[in-house]
N, CA, C and O atoms as a DFTB+ gen file, in Angstrom:
404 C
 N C O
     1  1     -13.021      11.116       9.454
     2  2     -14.391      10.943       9.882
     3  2     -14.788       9.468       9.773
     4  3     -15.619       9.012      10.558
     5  1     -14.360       8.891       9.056
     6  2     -14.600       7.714       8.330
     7  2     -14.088       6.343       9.161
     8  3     -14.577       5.220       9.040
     9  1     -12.711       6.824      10.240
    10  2     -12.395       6.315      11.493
    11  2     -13.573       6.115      12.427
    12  3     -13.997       5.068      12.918
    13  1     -14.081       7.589      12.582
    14  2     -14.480       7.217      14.037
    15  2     -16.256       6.981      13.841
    16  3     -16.997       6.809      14.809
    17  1     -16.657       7.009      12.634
    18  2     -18.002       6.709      12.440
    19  2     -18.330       5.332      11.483
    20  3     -19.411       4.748      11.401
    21  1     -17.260       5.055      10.901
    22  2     -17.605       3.755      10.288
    23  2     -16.562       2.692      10.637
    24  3     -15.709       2.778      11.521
    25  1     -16.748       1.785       9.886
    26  2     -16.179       0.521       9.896
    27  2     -14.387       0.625       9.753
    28  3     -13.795       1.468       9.079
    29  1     -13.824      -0.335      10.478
    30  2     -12.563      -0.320      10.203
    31  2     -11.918      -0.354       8.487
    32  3     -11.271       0.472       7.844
    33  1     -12.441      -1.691       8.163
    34  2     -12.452      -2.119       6.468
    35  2     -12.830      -0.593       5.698
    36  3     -12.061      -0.095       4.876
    37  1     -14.161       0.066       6.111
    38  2     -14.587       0.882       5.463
    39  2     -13.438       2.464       5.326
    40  3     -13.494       3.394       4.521
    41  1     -12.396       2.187       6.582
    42  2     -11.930       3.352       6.737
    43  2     -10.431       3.273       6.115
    44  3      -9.722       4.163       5.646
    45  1     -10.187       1.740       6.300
    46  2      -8.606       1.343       5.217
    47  2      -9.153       1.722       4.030
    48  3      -8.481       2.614       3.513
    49  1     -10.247       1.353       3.295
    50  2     -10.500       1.327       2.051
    51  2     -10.424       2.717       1.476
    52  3      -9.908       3.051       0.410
    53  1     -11.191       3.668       2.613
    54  2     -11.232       5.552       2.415
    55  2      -9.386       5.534       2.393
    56  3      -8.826       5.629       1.300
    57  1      -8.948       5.466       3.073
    58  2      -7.513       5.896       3.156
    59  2      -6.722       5.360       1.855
    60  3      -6.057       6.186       1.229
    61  1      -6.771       3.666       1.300
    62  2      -6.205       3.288       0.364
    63  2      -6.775       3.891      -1.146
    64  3      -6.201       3.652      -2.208
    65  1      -7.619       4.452      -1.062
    66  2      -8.055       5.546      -2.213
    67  2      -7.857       6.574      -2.264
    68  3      -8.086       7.239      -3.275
    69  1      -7.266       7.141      -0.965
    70  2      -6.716       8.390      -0.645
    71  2      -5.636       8.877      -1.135
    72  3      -5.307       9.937      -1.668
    73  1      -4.806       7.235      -0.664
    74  2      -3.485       7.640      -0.818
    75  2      -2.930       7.230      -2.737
    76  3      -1.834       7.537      -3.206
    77  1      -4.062       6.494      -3.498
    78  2      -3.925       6.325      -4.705
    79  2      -4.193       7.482      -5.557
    80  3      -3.573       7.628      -6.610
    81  1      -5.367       8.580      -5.038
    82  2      -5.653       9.456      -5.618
    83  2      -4.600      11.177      -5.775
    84  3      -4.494      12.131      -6.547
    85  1      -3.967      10.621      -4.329
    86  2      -2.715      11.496      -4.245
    87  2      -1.272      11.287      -5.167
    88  3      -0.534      12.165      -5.616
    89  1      -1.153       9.819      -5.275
    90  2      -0.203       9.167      -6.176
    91  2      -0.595       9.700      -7.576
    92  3       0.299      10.116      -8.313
    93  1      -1.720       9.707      -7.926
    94  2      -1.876       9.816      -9.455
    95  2      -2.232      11.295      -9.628
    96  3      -2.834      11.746     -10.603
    97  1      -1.833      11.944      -8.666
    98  2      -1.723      13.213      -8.825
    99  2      -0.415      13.980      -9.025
   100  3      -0.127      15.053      -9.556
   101  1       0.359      12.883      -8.309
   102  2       1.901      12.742      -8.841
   103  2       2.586      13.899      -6.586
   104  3       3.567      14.517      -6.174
   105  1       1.549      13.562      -6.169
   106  2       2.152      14.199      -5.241
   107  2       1.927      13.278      -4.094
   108  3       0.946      13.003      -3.403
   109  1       3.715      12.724      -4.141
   110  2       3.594      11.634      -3.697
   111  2       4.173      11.801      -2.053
   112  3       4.257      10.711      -1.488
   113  1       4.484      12.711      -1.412
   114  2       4.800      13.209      -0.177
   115  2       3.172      12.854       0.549
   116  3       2.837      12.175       1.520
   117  1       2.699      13.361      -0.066
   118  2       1.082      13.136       0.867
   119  2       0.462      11.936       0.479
   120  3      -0.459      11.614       1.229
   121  1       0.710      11.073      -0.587
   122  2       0.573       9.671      -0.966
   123  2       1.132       8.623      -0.098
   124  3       0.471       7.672       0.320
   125  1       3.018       8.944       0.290
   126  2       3.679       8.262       1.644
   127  2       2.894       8.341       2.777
   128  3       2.569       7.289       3.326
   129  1       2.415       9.749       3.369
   130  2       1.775      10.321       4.732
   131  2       1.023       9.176       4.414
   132  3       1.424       8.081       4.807
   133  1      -0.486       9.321       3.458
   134  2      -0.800       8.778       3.359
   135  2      -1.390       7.091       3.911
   136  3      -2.233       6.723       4.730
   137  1      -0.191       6.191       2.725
   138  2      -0.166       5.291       2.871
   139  2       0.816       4.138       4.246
   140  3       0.917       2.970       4.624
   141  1       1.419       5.766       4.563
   142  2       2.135       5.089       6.253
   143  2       1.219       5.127       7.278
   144  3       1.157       4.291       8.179
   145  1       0.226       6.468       7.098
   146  2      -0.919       5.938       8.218
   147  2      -1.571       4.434       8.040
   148  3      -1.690       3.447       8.766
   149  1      -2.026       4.874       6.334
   150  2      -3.036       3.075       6.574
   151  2      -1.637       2.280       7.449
   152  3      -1.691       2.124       8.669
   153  1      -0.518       1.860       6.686
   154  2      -0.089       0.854       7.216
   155  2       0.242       0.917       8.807
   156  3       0.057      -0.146       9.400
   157  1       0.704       2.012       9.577
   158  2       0.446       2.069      10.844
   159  2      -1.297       1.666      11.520
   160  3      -1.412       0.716      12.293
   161  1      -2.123       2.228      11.246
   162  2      -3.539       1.620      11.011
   163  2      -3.718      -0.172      11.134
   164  3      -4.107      -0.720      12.165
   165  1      -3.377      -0.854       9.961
   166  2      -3.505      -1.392       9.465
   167  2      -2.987      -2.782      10.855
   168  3      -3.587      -3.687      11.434
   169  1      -1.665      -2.268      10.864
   170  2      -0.768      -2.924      11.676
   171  2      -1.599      -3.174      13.575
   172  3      -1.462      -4.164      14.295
   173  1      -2.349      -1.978      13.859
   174  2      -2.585      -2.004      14.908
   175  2      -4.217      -2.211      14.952
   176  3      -4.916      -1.819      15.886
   177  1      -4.594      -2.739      14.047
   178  2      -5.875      -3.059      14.019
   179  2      -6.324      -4.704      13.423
   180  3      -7.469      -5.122      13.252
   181  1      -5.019      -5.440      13.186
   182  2      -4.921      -6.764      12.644
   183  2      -5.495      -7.084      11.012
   184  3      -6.107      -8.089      10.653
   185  1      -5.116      -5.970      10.213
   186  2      -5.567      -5.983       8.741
   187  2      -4.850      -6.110       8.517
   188  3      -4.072      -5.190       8.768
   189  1      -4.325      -7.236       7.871
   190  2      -3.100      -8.019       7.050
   191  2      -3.373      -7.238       5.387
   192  3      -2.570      -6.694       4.630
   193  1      -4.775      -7.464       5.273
   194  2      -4.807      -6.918       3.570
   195  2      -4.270      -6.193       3.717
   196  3      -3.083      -6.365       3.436
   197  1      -4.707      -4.740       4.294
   198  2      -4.493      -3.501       3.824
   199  2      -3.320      -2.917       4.492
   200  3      -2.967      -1.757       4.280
   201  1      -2.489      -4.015       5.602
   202  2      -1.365      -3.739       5.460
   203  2      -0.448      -4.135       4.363
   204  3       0.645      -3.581       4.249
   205  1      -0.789      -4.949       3.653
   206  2      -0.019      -4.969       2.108
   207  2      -0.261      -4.026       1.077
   208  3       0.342      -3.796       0.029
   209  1      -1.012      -3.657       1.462
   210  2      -1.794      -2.818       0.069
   211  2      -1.267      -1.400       0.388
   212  3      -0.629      -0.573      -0.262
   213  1      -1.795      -1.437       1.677
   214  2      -0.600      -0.088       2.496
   215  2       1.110      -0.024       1.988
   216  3       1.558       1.005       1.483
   217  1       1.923      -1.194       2.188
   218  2       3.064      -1.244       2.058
   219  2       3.114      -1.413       0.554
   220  3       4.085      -0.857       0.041
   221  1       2.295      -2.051      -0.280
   222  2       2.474      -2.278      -2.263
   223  2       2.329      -0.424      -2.953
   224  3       2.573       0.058      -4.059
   225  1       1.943       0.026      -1.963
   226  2       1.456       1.337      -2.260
   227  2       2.615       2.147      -1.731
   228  3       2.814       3.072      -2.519
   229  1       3.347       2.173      -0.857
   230  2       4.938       2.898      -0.600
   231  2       5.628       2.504      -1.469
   232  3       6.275       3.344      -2.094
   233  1       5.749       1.005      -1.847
   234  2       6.448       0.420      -2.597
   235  2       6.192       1.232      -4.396
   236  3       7.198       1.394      -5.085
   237  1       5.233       1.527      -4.776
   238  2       4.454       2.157      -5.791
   239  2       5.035       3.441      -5.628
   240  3       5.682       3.709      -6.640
   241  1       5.085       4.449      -4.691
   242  2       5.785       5.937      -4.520
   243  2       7.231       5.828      -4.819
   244  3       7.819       6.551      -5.624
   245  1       7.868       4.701      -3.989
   246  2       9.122       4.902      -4.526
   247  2       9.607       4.612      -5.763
   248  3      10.789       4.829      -6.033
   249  1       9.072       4.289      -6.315
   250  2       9.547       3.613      -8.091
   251  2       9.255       5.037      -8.367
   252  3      10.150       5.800      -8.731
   253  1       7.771       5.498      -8.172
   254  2       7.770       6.739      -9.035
   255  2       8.651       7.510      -8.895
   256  3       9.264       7.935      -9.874
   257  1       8.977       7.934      -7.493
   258  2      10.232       8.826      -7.023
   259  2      11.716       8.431      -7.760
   260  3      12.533       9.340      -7.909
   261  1      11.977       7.340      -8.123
   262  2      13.151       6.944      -8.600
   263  2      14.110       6.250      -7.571
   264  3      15.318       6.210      -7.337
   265  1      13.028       5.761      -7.111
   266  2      13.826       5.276      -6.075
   267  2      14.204       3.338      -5.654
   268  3      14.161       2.650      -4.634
   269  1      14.574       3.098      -7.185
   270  2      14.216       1.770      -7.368
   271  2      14.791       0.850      -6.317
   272  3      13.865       0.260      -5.762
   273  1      16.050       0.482      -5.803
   274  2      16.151      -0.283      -4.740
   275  2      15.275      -0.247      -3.578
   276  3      14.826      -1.143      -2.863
   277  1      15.172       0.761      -3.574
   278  2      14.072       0.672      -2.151
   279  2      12.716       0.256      -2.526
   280  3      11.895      -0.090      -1.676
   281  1      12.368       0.295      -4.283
   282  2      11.309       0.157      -4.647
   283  2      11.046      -1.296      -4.247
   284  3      10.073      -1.749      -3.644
   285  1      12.302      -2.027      -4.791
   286  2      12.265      -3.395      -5.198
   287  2      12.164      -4.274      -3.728
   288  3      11.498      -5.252      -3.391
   289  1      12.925      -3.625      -3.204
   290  2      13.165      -4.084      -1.640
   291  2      11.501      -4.687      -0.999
   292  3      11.089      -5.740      -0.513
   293  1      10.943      -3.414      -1.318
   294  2       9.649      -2.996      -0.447
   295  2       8.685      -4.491      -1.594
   296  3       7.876      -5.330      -1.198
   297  1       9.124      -4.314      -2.724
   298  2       7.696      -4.819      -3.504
   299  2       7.927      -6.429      -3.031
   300  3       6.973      -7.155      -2.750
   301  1       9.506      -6.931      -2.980
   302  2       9.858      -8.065      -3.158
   303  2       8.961      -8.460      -1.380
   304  3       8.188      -9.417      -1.334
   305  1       9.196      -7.689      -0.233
   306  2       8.567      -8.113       0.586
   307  2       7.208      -8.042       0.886
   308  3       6.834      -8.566       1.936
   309  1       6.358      -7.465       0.123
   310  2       5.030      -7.262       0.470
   311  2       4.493      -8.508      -0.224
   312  3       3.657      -9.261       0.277
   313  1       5.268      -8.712      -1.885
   314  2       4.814      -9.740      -2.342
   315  2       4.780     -11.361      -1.236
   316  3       3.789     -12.078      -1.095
   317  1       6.155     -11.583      -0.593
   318  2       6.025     -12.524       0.267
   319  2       4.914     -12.428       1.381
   320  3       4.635     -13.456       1.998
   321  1       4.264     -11.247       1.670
   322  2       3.559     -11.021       2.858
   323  2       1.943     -11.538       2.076
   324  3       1.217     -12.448       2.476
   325  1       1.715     -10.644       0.893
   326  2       0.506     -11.049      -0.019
   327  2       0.179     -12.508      -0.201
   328  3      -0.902     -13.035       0.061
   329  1       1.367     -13.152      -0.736
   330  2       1.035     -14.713      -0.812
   331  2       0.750     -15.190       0.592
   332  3      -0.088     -16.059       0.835
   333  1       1.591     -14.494       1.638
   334  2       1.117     -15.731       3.028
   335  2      -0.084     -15.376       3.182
   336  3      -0.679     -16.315       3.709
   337  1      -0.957     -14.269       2.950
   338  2      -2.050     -14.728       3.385
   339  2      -3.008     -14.824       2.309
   340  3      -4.173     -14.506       2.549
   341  1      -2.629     -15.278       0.983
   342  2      -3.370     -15.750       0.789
   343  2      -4.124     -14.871      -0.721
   344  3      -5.027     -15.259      -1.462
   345  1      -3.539     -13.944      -0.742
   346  2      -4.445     -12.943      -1.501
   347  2      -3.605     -12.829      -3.325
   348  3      -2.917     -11.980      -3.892
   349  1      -4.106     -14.062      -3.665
   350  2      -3.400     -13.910      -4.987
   351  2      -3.687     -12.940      -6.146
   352  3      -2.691     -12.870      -6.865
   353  1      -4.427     -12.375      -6.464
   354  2      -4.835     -10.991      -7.104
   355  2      -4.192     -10.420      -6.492
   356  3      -3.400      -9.893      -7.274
   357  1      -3.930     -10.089      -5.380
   358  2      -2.663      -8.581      -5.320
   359  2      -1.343      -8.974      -5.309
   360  3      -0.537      -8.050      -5.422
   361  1      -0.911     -10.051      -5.207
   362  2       0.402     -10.943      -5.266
   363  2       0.880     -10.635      -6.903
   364  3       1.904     -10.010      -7.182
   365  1      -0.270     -11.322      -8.130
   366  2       0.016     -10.988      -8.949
   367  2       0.463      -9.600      -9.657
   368  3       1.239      -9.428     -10.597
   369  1      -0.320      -8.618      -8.855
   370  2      -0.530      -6.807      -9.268
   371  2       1.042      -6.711      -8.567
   372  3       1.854      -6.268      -9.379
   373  1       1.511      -6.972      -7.492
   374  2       2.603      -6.922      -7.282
   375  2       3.974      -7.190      -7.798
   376  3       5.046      -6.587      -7.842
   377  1       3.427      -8.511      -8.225
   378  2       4.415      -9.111      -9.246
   379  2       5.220      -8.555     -10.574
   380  3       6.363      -8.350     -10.984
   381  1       3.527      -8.429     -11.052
   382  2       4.062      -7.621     -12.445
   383  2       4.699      -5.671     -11.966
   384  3       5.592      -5.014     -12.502
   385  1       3.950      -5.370     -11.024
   386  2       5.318      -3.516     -10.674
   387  2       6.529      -4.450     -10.722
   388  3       7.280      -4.184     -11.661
   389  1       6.900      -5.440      -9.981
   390  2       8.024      -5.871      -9.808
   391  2       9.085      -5.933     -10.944
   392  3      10.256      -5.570     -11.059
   393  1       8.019      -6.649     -11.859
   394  2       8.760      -7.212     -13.219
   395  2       8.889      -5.560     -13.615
   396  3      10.071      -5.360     -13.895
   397  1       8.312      -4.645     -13.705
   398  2       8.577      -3.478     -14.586
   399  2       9.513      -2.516     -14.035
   400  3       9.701      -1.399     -14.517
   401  1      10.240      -3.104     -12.753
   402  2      11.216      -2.098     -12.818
   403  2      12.214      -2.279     -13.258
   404  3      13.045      -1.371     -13.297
């Protein structure tokens, strides 16, 4: 709903809480769905943030899943994507998942 009646920003932001609230529910199949729409979203609407935040957030499912190479893969590139534009608070939040796997 939140697509087609509000704001773009307003509707990454509904989705990136969506897909966090599904994560910390530990059900992370609908956390991926999730967070692959924002980043499909994200991608076709020119939101660089919340296409990182989209992708730091797959990157976040797979660690939980156990799925650390792919974890690391994903975090090591979002982090390069976070710094280019700029967004050092999530660069850092990135950083440190990084360091903890």
């Amino acid at each position: 709903m939140q697509q087609k009646a509000g704001t773009l920003d307003g509707y990454a932001n509904a989705s990136y809480m969506l897909g966090q609230a599904y994560q910390n529910a530990k059900e992370y199949d609908s956390a991926e769905r999730t967070y692959a729409k924002l980043l499909q979203f994200s991608k076709d609407n020119g939101g660089a943030y919340y296409e990182a935040k989209a992708s730091f957030g797959l990157a976040q499912v797979k660690a939980a899943k156990g799925e650390k190479d792919s974890a690391k893969s994903m975090f090591t590139e979002v982090l390069k994507m976070a710094k280019s534009i700029g967004e050092n608070d999530l660069a850092t939040e990135i950083d440190s998942a990084l360091k903890k796997l």
